[in-house]
N, C-alpha and C positions, 0 to 999 in steps of 0.2 A: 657707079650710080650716084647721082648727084642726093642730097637730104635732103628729103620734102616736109616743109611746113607742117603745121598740124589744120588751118584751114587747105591743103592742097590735097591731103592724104584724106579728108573731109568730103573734099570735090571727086575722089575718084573712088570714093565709096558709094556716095550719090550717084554718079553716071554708072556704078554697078547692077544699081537695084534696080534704077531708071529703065536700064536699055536690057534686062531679063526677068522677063515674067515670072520665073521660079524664084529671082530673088526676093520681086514686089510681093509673091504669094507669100513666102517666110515671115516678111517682116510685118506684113497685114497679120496674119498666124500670133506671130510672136507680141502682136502688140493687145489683139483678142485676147491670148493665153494672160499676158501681165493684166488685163481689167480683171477676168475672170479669176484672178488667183484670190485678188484685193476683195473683190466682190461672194465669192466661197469661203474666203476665211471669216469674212465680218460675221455670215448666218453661219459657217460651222457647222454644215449639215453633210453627211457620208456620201448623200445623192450626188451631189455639187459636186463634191469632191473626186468622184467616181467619172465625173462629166468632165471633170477637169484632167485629169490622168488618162482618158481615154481621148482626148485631143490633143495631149504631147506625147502619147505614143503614135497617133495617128502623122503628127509632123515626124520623128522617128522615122517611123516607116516606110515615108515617101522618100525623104532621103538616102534608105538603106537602099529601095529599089532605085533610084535614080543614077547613082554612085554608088554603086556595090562594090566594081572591079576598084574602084579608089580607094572604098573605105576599108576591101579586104587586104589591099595592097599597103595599106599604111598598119595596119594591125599587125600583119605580116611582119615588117618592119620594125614595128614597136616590141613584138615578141623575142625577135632576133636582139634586140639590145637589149632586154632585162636580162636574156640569158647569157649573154656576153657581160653584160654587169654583175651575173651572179655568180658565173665559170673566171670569168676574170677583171675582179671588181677594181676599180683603179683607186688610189691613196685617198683623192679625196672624197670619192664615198665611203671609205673604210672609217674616213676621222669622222665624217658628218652619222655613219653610225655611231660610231661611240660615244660621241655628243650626244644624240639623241635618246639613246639607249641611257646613259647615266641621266639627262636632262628631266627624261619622260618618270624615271626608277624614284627619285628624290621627291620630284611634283606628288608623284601619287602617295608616297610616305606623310605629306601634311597636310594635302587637301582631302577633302570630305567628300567632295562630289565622287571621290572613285572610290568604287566598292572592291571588297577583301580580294576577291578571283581579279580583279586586273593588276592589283598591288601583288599580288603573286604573281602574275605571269610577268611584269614589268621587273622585279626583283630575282626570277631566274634569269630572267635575258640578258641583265644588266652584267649579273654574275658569273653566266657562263664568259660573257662579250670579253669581258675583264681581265678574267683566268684567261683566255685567248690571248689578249691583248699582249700579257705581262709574257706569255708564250714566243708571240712573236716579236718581240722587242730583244728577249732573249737571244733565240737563233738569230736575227739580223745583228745583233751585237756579236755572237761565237765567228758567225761565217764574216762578217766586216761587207754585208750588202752595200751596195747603194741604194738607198732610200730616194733618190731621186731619178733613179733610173728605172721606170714601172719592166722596163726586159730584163733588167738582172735579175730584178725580185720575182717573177713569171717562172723565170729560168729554175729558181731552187724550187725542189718540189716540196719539203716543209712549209716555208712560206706561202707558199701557192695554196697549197692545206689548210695554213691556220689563216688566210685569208677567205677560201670558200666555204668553212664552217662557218665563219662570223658571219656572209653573208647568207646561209643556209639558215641561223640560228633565228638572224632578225626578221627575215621571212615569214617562216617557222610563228614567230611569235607576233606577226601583224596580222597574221592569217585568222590564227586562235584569240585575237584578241578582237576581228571583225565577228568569228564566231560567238563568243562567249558574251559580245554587244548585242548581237541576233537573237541569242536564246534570250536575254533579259527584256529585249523588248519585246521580243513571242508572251513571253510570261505577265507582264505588264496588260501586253492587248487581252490575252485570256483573262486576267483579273475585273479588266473595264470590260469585258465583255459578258461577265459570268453574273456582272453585277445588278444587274435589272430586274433577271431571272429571282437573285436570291431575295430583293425587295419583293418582287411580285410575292413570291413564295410565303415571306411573314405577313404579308400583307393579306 
């Protein structure tokens, strides 16, 4: 297939919208929904806001009925690969974790924005990740792996081990650390919300 211009890939995004009324409805939708965002954040009032999440779920859910068999068939698929990423994760997601996992572990040791409970969990992960690491550098140095070859390292069951833990671990700790974000911002809204009441109250 020939490389298309960025005015040609332009034109044939145009004659998309142009010639299906479910695209022109979208993008009429999507261009409502950007006024309305601009326009609910200036007043900053929970109505609006409630007006406004209630007509991006409503585009949501025209697309979930429209394309369901699609959209379950791609999820389907997307599921099948995490778990195939996480049963048998290839080198260079193992390195982009350990990047990350030391990157994320250090950031939160001198920045202030992150609170105690994340600098904890970012400082196990890092450390189990590491202990792992120093693990399997180890056996692929005793047994003489190839590191370049993702089926010999497949093949030993050690490695294959100290591979699916690490990706078990960082999981493990994205999971609890979208939690442990959820409860602070639960916490947070109960504070702003508790707080009107306790005015009223001295008042």
């Amino acid at each position: 297939m020939d490389k298309l211009s960025l005015i040609e890939k332009l034109k044939i995004l145009m004659n998309m919208i142009l010639s299906s009324p479910l695209f022109l409805f979208c993008i009429l939708l999507a261009i409502a929904l950007f006024i309305m965002y601009f326009v609910f954040t200036i007043k900053n009032k929970k109505i609006n806001k409630w007006v406004f999440i209630s007509s991006w779920m409503f585009l949501l859910i025209i697309l979930m009925f429209k394309y369901s068999s699609i959209i379950f068939s791609i999820l389907d698929d997307v599921l099948d690969r995490i778990f195939m990423a996480l049963y048998f994760p290839s080198t260079t997601i193992y390195i982009l974790i350990i990047v990350l996992s030391n990157t994320i572990f250090i950031y939160s040791l001198f920045s202030k924005n992150v609170d105690k409970k994340h600098t904890l969990l970012n400082f196990v992960n890092a450390l189990l990740i590491n202990i792992l690491l120093i693990f399997l550098v180890d056996t692929i140095n005793t047994n003489n792996i190839n590191i370049y070859d993702e089926l010999s390292m497949y093949q030993n069951s050690s490695v294959l081990v100290l591979l699916q833990f690490t990706t078990a671990i960082f999981a493990s700790w994205l999971l609890l650390n979208l939690l442990v974000s959820a409860h602070n911002k639960l916490k947070v809204y109960d504070k702003t919300d508790s707080t009107p009441e306790i005015i009223f109250e001295e008042i």
